[in-house]
C-alpha positions as a printed NumPy array, in Angstrom:
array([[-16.68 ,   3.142,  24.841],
       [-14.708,   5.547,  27.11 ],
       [-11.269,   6.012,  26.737],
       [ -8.668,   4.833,  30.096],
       [ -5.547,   3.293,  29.796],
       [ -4.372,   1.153,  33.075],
       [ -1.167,  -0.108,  32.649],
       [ -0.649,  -2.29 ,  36.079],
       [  3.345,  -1.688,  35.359],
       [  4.006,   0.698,  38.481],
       [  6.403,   3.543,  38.273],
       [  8.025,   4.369,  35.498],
       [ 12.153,   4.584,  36.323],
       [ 12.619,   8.044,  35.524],
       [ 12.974,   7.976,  31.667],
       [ 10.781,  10.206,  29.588],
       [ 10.711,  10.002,  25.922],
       [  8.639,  12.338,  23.594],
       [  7.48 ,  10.631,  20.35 ],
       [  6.963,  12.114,  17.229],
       [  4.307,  10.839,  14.942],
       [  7.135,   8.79 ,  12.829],
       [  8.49 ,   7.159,  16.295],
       [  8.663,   3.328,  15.256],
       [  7.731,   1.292,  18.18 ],
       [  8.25 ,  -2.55 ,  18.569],
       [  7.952,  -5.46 ,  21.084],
       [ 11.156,  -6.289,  22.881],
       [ 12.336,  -9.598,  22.032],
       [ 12.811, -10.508,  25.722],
       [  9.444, -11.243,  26.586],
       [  6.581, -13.588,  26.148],
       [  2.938, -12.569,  26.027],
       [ -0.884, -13.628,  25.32 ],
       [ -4.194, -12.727,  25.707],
       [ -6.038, -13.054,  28.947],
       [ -9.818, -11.953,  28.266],
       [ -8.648,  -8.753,  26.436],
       [ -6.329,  -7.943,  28.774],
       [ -2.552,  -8.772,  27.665],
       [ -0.062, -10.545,  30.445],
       [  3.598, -10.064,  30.224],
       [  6.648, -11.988,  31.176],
       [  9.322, -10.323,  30.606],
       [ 12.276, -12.988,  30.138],
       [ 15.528, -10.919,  31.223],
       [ 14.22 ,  -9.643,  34.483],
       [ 11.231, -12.561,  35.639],
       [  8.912,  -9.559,  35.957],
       [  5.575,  -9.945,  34.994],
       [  3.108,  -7.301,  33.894],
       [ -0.879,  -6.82 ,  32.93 ],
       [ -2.052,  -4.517,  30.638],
       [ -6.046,  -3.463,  30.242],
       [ -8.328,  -3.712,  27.332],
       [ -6.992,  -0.589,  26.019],
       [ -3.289,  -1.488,  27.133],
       [ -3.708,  -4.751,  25.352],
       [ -4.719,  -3.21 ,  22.415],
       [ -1.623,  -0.881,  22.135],
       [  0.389,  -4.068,  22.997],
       [ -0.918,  -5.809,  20.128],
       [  0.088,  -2.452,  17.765],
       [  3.385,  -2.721,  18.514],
       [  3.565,  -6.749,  17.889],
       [  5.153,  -5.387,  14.386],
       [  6.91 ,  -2.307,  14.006],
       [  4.676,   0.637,  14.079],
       [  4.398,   4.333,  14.232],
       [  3.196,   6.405,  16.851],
       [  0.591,   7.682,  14.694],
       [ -0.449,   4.94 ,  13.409],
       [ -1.371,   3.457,  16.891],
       [ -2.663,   6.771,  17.523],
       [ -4.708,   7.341,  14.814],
       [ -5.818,   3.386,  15.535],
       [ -6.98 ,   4.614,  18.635],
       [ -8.436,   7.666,  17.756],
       [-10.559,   5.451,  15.505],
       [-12.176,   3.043,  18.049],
       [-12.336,   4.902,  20.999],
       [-14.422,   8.197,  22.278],
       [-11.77 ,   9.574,  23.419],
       [ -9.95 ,  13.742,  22.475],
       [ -6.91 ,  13.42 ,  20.426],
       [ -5.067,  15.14 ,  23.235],
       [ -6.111,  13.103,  26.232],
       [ -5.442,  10.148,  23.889],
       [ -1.719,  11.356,  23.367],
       [ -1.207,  12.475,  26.857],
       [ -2.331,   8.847,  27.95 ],
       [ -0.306,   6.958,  25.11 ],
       [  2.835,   8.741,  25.897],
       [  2.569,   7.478,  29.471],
       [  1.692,   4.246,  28.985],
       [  4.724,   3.794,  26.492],
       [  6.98 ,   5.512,  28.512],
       [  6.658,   3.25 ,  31.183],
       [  6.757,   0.018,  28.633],
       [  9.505,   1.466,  27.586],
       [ 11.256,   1.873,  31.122],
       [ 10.421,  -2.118,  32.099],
       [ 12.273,  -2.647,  28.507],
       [  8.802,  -4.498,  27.275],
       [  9.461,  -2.214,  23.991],
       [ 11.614,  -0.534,  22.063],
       [ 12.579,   2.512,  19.469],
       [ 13.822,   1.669,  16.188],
       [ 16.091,   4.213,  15.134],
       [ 17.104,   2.774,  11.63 ],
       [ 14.816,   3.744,   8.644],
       [ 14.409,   0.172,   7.455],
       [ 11.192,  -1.173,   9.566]])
């Protein structure tokens, strides 16, 4: 299966975060989601915006359901798709930049995840 992540979320607002492999990532709380045919819809509860996520998208969403590391969705990825470990990251860090701009998820700073 070839690698693409579409994240229908438009632009992100500017904000640019670089993630290090123990980066914990987790679903805001302000937002409601589900499955649509292996694509993921999101409400997000603060702002009324709603977003769609692709297969791939969907699958990152559902990573970060519980706290998680950036390597382990990584490596999760790295694991079920054909995809280079580079392109992979390059793609990731986009597509959770810009979840991270609409406020869909969140950092954890604190070491208890």
């Amino acid at each position: 299966m070839a690698f693409t992540l579409v994240a229908r979320l438009g632009v992100a607002r500017g904000v640019t975060t670089l993630f290090t492999p123990e980066t914990v990532l987790v679903a805001a709380r302000d937002q409601v989601s589900c499955d649509l045919a292996g694509e993921a819809a999101i409400l997000h509860l603060g702002s009324g915006m709603y977003y769609s996520l692709d297969r791939v998208g969907a699958r990152v969403w559902s990573l970060v359901q519980s706290s998680t590391s950036f390597r382990r969705i990584r490596d999760t990825l790295l694991a079920e798709y054909d995809v280079t470990a580079e392109r992979l990251e390059q793609d990731l860090t986009e597509l959770l930049n810009t979840l991270l701009a609409e406020r869909l998820i969140e950092v954890q700073y604190d070491s208890a995840h």
